[in-house]
N, C-alpha and C positions, 0 to 999 in steps of 0.2 A: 903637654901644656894646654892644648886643647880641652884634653878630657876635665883637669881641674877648674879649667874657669864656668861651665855651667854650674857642677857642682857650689862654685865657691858661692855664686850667683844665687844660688836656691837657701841656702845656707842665711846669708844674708836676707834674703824674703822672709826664711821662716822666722829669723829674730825681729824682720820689723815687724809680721804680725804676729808675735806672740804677744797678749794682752798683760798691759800691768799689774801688778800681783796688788789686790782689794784688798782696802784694811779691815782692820777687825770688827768693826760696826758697821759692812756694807750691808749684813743681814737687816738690821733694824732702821736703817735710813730707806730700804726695799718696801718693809712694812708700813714703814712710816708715809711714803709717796704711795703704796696701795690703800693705806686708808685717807689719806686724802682724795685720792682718785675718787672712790666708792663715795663718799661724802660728797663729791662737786655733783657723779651722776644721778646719786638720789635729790639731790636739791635739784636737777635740772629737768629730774622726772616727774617729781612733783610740781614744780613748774610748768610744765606740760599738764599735768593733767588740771592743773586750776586753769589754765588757759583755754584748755575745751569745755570744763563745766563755764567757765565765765559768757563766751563764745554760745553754749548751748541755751544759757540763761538769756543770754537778749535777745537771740533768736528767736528762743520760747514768748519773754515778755514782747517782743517787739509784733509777733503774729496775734499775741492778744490783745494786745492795746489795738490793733489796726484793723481790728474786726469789728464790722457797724453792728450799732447797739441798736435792737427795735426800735419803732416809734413808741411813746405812751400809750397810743390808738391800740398798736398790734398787739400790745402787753396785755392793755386792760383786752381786748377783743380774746384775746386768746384766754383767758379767765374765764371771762365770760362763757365763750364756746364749752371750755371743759365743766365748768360747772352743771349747763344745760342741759349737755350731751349728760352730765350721771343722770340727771332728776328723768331724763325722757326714760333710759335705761333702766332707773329702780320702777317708772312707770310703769314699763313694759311688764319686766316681773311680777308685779302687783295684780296687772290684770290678767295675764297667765294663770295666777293662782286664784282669781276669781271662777268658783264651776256654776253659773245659775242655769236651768235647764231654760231652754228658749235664746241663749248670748248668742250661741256659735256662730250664726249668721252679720248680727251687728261688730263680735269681735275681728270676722274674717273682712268686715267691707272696712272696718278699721284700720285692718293691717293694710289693706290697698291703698287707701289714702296716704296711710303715714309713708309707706315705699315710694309713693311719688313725690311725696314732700320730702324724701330723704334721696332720692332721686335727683330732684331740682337742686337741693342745697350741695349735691357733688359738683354739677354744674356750676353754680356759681364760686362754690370755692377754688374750682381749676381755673375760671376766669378773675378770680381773686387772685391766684400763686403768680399769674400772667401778667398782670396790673395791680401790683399794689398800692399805688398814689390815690388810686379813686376810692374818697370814703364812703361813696356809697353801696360799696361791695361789701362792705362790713355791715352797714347798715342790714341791709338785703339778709346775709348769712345771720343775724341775731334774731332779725326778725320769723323767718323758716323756722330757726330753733325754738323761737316763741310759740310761734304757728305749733309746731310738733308738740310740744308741751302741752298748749292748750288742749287741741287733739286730745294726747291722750289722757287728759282730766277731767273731759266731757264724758270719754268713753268707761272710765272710771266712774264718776258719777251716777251713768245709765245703768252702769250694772248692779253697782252697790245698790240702786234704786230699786230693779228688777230683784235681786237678790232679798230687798225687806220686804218687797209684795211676796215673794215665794215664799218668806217665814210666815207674813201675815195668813196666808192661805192652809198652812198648815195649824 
């Protein structure tokens, strides 16, 4: 009697977990809850990703709107400088390609001059990066770049000058 009632015991487990027998449409209600499924996580993937581009966007706009905008001074100053800086630079070429026999000494005490004037306006621009509220750092720096310009238009001049006596002569 013993030996029967585990048996009988097991017996009885196995019938309450044998699972109830699926109707004939469990396939396609399967399908049906897997395309749903698939459908919630692409909606909730896309969801995500518009939420990091949305996220990335004001962060973006938010760093650019919050970045100080030059003064008008520094805008138009900074025009300025580059503009100067070419005219001295095509100067420069201009008088390189000047050859009059007798220059070489006035072109060499030239270039000394201008190195110190471009010398001085390093200085002032590093004491410009250091304080910029003071307008008369700008003042200073146009005016050097004036200065240089002038410089080399004179030296231009002397040579073109030199250079028509030395046609004259021949």
């Amino acid at each position: 009697m013993t030996k029967k009632l585990p048996h009988k015991a097991f017996e009885k487990w196995a019938v309450a977990l044998k699972a109830p027998p699926l109707p004939e449409s469990h396939q396609d209600l399967f399908l049906k809850r897997l395309a749903h499924t698939k459908r919630h996580r692409q909606r909730r993937l896309v969801l995500q990703w518009a939420a990091v581009a949305l996220l990335f966007l004001s962060l973006g706009s938010g760093i650019f709107f919050t970045q100080p905008q030059p003064e008008p001074e520094i805008e138009q100053f900074l025009r300025a400088e580059t503009y100067l800086t070419q005219m001295i630079q095509e100067h420069v070429v201009q008088i390189e390609k000047i050859n009059v026999s007798g220059s070489k000494k006035l072109v060499e005490n030239s270039k000394l001059k201008l190195a110190k004037l471009q010398n001085s306006y390093q200085e002032l621009y590093q004491d410009w990066d250091l304080n910029q509220n003071q307008p008369l750092f700008i003042n200073a720096l146009i005016l050097n770049l004036r200065t240089q310009l002038q410089l080399l238009e004179d030296i231009q001049e002397q040579l073109t000058l030199l250079q028509q006596k030395s046609y004259e002569k021949i």
